[in-house]
Phi, psi and omega in degrees: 000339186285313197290328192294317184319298199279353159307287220298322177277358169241340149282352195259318174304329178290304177253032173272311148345281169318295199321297127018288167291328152309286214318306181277315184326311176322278175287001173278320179303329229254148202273008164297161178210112208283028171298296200294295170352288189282003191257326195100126169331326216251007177263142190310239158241338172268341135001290191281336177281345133348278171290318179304336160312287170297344180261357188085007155315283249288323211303213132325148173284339186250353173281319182269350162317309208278329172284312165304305168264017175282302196297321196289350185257326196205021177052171203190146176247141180260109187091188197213152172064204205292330156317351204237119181250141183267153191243086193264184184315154310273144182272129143243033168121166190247093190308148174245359157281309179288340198086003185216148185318160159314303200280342162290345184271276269246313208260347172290341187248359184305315177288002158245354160263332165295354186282312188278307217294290195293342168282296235282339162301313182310296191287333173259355157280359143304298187334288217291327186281321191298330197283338172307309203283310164329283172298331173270323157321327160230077194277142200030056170250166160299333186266338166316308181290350185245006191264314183294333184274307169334283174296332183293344157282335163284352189293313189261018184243135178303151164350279207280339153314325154260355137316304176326287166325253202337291212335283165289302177266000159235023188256272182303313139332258175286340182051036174300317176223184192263180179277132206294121170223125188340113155237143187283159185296315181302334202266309200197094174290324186302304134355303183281303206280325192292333185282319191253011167297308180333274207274026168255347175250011169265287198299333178272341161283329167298343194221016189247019125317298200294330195262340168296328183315305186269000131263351175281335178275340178310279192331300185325291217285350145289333161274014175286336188309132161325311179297331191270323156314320196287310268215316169277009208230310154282010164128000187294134242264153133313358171276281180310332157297327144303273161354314315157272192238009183243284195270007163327297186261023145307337189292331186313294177317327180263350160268007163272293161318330200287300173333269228290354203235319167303291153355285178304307181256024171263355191242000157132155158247124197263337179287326199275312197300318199278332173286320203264321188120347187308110156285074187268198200276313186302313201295313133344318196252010176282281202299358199266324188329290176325309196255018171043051167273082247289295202301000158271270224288323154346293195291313199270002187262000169274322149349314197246305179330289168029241184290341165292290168324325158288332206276328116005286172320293171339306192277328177281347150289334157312313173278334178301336153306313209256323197231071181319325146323307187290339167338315174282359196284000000 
């Protein structure tokens, strides 16, 4: 389990690393220039070539790589003289817009995309497994066909479109809740859940399709088994015989989507956060967008690279739990 642990932790450093290198190459290409950022629109061209100088812009490209990431392990002060501002542990750069580390913006904000992330996961493994378990219990019925045509219809309709609908008809219409704004969970949980429902049932309609699909077929084709026969023959209830041996191995499969999706969206929803207003990591990675603040959209997409690649280790140490086989692969 030890030899499995340290593959996995040296494929996940190997490809955080590459990402990591696309990443900056990528914005080293792009004609913003963060000199001018910190210099200002209105400074002269030797000026900014000044600052670019004191700031270590000028140098190689493969010098300011080695340097960014140098920087993320021990921090780094930027620039020299009246120019020079400190990063501390761990730096993934430094806004010259905002006045603040990278990684300080990203942690103010974290806590409402984890906030969104982890409900809006909650709603759609009911959604998607209850509707799954359903539909294979009454498989080529009417409540099959209308429970799968449901979801496959809330599947296909975008985001930012039933957010709009939730909005409209239960913000504005009926006035059922006020318009959804961040609250911490320690300050007011009741608060903190009733403000984020809105947006964990715009995000759990969008994704509790795929997993009702891939479960109603696990679930057939496992109660299709001998053993399960064999398990009903000796008298064993049928809740439990589903429960039990039917919907087990979807979960292996639904803990794979659960990785990459959970994942994803620990880094922020960038559609969901910016209609409902949540200052999260997406909405963050919205406004850096705009205002082409580079080292934020820089910082947050090695952020979500992340939490996908952790979130991956997880799911491949689970199965290494459950299937001592996969340890060799």
């Amino acid at each position: 389990m030890i030899a499995f642990l340290l593959r996995r932790l040296l494929g996940i450093a190997g490809t955080l690393l590459v990402i990591c290198a696309v990443t900056f190459t990528i914005f080293y290409l792009l004609p913003s220039d963060p000199a001018v950022q910190f210099c200002g629109k209105d400074c002269a061209p030797d000026q900014i070539a000044l600052v670019r100088k004191q700031m270590g812009l000028d140098a190689p490209l493969i010098v300011q790589f080695g340097r960014y990431v140098l920087a993320i392990f021990a921090g780094r002060t930027m620039g020299t003289g009246q120019y020079a501002v400190h990063c501390g542990f761990p730096c993934f750069g430094y806004s010259f817009q905002s006045g603040r580390p990278v990684w300080d913006l990203m942690m103010d904000r974290l806590p409402t995309s984890f906030s969104l992330a982890i409900g809006a996961a909650a709603c759609w493994l009911l959604l998607g497994l209850g509707a799954g378990v359903v539909s294979a219990l009454r498989k080529n019925t009417w409540v099959d066909r209308t429970v799968m045509v449901a979801t496959i219809g809330a599947a296909a309709v975008p985001v930012y479109f039933t957010a709009m609908i939730l909005l409209y008809v239960v913000v504005t219409v009926l006035g059922l809740m006020p318009y959804p704004r961040y609250v911490n969970f320690g300050d007011d949980p009741v608060g903190w859940a009733q403000n984020l429902l809105l947006p964990w049932i715009t995000l759990a309609l969008a994704t509790a399709a795929m997993y009702a699909r891939m479960t109603r077929s696990s679930v057939i084709e496992t109660l299709a088994e001998p053993y399960v026969r064999t398990a009903r023959a000796k008298g064993l209830r049928e809740r439990r015989v589903v429960g039990k041996h039917g919907l087990r191995p979807a979960l292996t499969a639904v803990a794979t989507m659960l990785g990459m999706d959970l994942g994803s969206l620990l880094a922020g929803a960038m559609i969901t956060e910016s209609l409902f207003g949540l200052p999260g990591v997406g909405k963050l990675f919205a406004d850096s967008l705009n205002k082409s603040d580079q080292p934020v959209v820089m910082g947050i997409t090695l952020l979500a690279s992340f939490f996908i690649v952790t979130s991956n280790l997880v799911v491949d140490l689970l199965y290494a739990w459950i299937d001592p086989r996969a340890r060799l692969s």
